[in-house]
C-alpha positions in Angstrom: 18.7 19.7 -2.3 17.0 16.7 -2.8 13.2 16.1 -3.9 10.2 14.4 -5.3 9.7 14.3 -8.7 6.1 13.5 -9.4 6.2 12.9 -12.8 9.5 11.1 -13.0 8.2 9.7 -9.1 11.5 9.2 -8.4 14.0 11.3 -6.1 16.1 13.7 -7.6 18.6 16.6 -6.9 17.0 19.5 -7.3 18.1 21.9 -10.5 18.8 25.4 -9.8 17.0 25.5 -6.1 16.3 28.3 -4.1 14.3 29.1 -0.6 11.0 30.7 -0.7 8.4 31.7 1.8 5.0 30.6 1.4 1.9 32.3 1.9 1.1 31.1 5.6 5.3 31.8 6.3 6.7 28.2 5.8 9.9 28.1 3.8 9.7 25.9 1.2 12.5 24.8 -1.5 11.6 25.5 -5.4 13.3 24.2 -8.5 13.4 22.0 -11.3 13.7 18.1 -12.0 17.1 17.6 -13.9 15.7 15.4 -16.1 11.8 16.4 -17.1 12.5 20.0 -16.4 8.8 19.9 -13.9 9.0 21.9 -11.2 9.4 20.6 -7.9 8.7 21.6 -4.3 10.4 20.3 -1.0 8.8 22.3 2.3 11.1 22.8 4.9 10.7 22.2 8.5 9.7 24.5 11.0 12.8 24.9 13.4 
C-alpha cells in the first residue's frame, strides 16, 4: 500500500501495513515510511 510520507514528502510503500478502524468507523491504512521509519496514514474510501 502506497502513502504520504510527510517528512520525507514524498510517496512511498508502506512498511509493515495493516487496516484499522478509526474512531468515527472509517478504515484507514497504518504503517511505517521505509526509509525514516515515521508513521504513516492512508484513509481508505468509503465503498
Amino acid at each position: 500500500m502506497e502513502g504520504y510520507c510527510v517528512k520525507c514528502k514524498a510517496k512511498q510503500e508502506m512498511a509493515g501495513a495493516q487496516e484499522v478502524t478509526m474512531k468515527n468507523g472509517r478504515k484507514a491504512m497504518k504503517g511505517k515510511c521505509p526509509k525514516c521509519s515515521t508513521g504513516m496514514y492512508k484513509i481508505l474510501g468509503k465503498a
